[in-house]
C-alpha positions in Angstrom: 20.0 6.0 -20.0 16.8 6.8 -21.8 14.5 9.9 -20.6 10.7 9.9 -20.1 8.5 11.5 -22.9 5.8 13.1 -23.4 3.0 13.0 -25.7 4.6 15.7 -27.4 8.2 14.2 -27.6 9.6 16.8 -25.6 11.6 15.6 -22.6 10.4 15.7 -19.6 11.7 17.6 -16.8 10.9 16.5 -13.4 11.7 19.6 -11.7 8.8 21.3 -13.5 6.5 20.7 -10.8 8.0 22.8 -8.7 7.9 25.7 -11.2 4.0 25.5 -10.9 2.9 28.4 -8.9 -0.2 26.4 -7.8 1.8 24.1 -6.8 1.5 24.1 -2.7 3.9 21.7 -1.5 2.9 21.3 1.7 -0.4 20.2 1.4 0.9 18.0 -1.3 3.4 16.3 1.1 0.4 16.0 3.7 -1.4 14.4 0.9 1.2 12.1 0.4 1.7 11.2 4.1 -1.9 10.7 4.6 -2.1 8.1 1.7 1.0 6.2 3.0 -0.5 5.7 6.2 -3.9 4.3 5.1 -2.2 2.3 2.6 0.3 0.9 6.1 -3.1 0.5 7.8 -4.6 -1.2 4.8 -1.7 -3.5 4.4 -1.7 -4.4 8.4 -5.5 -5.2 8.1 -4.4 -7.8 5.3 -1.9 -9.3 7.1 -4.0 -9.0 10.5 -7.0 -11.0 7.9 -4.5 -13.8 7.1 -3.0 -14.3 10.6 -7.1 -15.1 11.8 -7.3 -17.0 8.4 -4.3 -19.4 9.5 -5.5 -19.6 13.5 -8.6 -20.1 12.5 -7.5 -23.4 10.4 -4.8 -24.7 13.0 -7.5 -24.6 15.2 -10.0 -26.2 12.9 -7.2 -28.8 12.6 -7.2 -29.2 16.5 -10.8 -30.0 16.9 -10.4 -32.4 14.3 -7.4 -34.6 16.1 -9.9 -33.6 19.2 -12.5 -35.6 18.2 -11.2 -38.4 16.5 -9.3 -39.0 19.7 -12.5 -39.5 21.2 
């Protein structure tokens, strides 16, 4: 299994990150939450967007039987 590079060609090392000193890793695991959940909320807005999309045309499709019926 191959290893992720660098620019330099040195392997990287994921645990680096938390050698940082600035590194606060609570605030970057709130960070993280926070942009999960708006991307969850984005995603239900989507789906919530294509649900109205597809009512919106079975119900277009109703009318229509509606008034050639009459």
């Amino acid at each position: 299994m191959s290893k992720t590079r660098n620019r330099s060609g040195d392997e990287l090392d994921p645990t680096e990150i938390f050698a940082d000193p600035e590194l606060d890793a609570e605030s970057f695991v709130d960070s993280m939450e926070e942009k999960r959940t708006a991307a969850r909320r984005s995603w239900k807005r989507v789906e919530e967007l294509n649900d109205a999309k597809w009512l919106r045309a079975q119900i277009a499709d109703w009318d229509d039987l509606d008034s050639e019926a009459h």
